[in-house]
C-alpha positions as CSV (number, residue, x, y, z in Angstrom):
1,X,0.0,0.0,0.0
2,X,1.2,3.4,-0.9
3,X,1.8,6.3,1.7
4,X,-0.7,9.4,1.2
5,X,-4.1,10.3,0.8
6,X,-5.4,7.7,-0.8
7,X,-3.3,4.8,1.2
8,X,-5.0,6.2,4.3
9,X,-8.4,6.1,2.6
10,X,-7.7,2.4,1.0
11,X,-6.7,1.6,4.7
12,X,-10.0,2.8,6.1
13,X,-11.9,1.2,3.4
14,X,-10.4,-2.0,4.1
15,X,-11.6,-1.6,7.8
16,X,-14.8,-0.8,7.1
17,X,-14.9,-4.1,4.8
18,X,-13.6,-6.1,8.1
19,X,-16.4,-4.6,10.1
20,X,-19.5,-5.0,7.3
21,X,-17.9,-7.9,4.9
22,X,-21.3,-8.2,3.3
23,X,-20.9,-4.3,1.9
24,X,-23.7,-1.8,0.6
25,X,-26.9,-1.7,3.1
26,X,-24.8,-3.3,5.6
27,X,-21.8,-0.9,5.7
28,X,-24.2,1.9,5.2
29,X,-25.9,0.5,8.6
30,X,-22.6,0.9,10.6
31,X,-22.7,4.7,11.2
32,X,-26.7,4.8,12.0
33,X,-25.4,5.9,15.5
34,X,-23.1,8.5,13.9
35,X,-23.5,11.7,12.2
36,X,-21.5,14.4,10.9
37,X,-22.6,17.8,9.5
38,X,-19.5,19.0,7.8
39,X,-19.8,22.8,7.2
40,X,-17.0,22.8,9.9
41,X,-16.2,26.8,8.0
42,X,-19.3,28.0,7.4
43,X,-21.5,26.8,4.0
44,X,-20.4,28.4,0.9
45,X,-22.6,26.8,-1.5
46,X,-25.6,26.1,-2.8
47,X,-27.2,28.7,0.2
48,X,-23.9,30.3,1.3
49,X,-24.0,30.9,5.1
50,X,-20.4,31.4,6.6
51,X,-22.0,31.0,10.3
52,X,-23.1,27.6,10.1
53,X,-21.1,25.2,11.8
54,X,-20.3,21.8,11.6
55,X,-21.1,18.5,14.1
56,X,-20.2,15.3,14.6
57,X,-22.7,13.4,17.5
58,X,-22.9,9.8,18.5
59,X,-19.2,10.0,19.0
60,X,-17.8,7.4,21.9
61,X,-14.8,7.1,23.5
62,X,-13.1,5.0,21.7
63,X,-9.9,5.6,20.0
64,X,-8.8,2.5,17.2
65,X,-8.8,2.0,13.7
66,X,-12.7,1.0,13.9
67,X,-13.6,4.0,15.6
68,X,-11.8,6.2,12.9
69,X,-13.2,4.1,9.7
70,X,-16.6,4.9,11.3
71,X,-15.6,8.5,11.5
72,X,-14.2,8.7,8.1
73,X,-17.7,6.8,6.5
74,X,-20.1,9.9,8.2
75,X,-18.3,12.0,6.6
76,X,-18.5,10.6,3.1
77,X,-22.0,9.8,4.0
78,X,-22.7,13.6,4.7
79,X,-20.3,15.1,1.8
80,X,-22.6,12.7,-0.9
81,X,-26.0,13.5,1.2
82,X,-24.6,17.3,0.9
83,X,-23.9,17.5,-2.8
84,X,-26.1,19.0,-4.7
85,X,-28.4,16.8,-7.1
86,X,-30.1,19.4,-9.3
87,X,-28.6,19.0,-13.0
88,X,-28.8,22.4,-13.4
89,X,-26.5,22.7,-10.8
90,X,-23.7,19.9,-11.9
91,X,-23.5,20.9,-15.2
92,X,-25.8,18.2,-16.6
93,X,-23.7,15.4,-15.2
94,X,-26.3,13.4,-14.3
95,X,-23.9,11.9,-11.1
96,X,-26.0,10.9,-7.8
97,X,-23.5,10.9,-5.1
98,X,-25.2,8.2,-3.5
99,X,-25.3,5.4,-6.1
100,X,-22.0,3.3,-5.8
101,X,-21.1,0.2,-7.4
């Protein structure tokens, strides 16, 4: 595995693939207890609001590699959940965040 960004992503991946081996519903079922909102700097798009701040609740005390996969999956659960799905707005892409293979 290479060093980086996307070693440390492949990493967590691989956890979260340890914790739900069965994938899809199942790994999307992990972080029911878990949420993040991520406008951690304010919201600058679609409705730009630079007061809004960001969350993270159902956080434990717990401190391994599970703990931090979960961590890491809210918050690509709430960056997909946050993007916008309007056409008009993506350029015509057509891309739903949410639909992975």
């Amino acid at each position: 595995m290479s060093g980086g960004a996307s070693g440390a992503a492949a990493a967590l991946s691989d956890r979260l693939g340890a914790l739900a081996p069965g994938g899809g519903v199942a790994r999307a079922e992990l972080t029911r207890a878990r949420h993040v909102q991520p406008d951690f700097h304010g919201n600058r798009a679609p409705l730009a609001d630079p007061e809004r701040r960001g969350m993270i609740a159902g956080l434990t005390l717990e401190t391994g590699a599970d703990d931090l996969a979960l961590d890491y999956l809210a918050t690509i659960q709430a960056l997909a959940y946050g993007h916008p799905r309007d056409p008009r707005r993506d350029g015509g892409a057509g891309v739903c965040p949410c639909r992975t293979s």
